[in-house]
C-alpha positions as CSV (number, residue, x, y, z in Angstrom):
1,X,59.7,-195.4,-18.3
2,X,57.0,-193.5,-19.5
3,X,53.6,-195.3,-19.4
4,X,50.4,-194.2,-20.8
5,X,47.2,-195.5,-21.3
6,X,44.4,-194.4,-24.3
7,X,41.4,-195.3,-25.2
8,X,42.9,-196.5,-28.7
9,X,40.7,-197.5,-31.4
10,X,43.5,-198.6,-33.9
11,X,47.9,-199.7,-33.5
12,X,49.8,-197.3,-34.7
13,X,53.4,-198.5,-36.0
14,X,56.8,-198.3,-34.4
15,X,59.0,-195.8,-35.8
16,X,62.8,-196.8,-36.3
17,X,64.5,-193.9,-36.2
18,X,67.1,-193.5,-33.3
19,X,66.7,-191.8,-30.4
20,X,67.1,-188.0,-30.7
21,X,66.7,-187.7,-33.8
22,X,66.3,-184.3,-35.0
23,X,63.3,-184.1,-37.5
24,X,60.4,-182.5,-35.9
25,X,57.4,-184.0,-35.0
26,X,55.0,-183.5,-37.7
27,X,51.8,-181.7,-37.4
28,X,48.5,-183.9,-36.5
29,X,46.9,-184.5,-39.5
30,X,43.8,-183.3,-40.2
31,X,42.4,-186.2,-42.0
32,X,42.3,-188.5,-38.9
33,X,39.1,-188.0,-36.1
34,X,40.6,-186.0,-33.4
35,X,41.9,-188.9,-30.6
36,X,43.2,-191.0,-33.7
37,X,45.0,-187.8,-34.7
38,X,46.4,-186.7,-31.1
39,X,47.7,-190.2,-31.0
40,X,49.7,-190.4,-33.6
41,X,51.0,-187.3,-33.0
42,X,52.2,-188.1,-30.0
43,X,53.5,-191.1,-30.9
44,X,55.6,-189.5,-33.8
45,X,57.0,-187.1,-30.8
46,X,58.0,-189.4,-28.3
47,X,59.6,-192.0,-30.7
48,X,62.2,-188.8,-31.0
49,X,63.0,-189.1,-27.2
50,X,65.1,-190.6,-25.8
51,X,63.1,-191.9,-22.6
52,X,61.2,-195.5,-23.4
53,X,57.6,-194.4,-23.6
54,X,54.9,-197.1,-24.2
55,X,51.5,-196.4,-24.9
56,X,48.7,-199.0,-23.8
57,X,45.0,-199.1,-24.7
58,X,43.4,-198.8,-21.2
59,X,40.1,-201.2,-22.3
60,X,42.0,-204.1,-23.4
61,X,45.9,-203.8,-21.8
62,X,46.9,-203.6,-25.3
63,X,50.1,-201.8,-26.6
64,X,49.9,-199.0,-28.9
65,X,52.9,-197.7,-29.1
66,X,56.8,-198.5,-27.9
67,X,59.4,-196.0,-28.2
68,X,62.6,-197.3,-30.0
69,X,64.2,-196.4,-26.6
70,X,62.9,-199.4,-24.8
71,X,65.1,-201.9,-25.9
72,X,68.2,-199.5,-24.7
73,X,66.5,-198.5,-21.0
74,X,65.3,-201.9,-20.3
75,X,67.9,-204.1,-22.3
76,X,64.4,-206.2,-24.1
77,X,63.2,-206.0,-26.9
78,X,60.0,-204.0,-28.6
79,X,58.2,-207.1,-29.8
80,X,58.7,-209.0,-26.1
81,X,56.6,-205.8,-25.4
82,X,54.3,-205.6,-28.3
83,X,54.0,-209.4,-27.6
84,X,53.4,-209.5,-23.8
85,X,52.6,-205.7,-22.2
86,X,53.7,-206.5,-18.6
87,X,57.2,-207.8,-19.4
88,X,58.3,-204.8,-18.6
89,X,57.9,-206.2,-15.0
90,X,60.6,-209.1,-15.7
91,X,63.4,-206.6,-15.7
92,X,62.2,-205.1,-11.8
93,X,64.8,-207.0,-9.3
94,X,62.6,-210.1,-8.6
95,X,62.2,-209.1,-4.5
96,X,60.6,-205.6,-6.0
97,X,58.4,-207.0,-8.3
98,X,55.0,-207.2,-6.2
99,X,55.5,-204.0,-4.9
100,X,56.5,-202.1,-8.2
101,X,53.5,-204.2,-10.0
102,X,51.2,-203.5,-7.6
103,X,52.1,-199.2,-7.3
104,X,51.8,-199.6,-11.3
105,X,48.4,-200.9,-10.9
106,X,47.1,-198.5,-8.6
107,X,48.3,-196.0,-11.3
């Protein structure tokens, strides 16, 4: 999985459009202050992958952004995501859990 943390000021929505699907990624757009803009961007681009990407606001732990893909890598839903942003964890074999939750907060 593909995690990032931003320093998000606003959500942006999920897209549902399945993986690799072949419309571009459009241009930022210009109207948006340049983070906000970058971000959405982004977002647009790597709900087109098909790697499961999630995108957390580093001040509050909050998720930004989860790739359609999640649900197929991980086998759990988006909103168990949107809902709770470490159950990602849930799915790591429960005798690799510590470990792999303490590596991912290390960073």
């Amino acid at each position: 999985m593909i995690s990032i943390e931003v320093n998000a000021d606003e959500q942006m929505g999920r897209r549902s459009e399945p993986c690799g699907a072949s419309r571009p990624a459009p241009a930022p757009n210009p109207a948006q202050d340049s983070a906000g803009r970058l971000l959405a961007w982004f977002g647009q681009l790597a709900a087109q992958v098909c790697e499961a990407v999630r995108i957390a606001d580093i001040r509050t732990g909050a998720m930004v952004f989860v790739s359609p893909a999640y649900e197929r890598v991980w086998g759990r839903s988006c909103a168990s995501l949107w809902q709770n942003p470490k159950a990602w964890i849930e799915a790591i074999h429960p005798q690799d859990r510590f470990q792999v939750g303490a590596a991912y907060e290390r960073g």
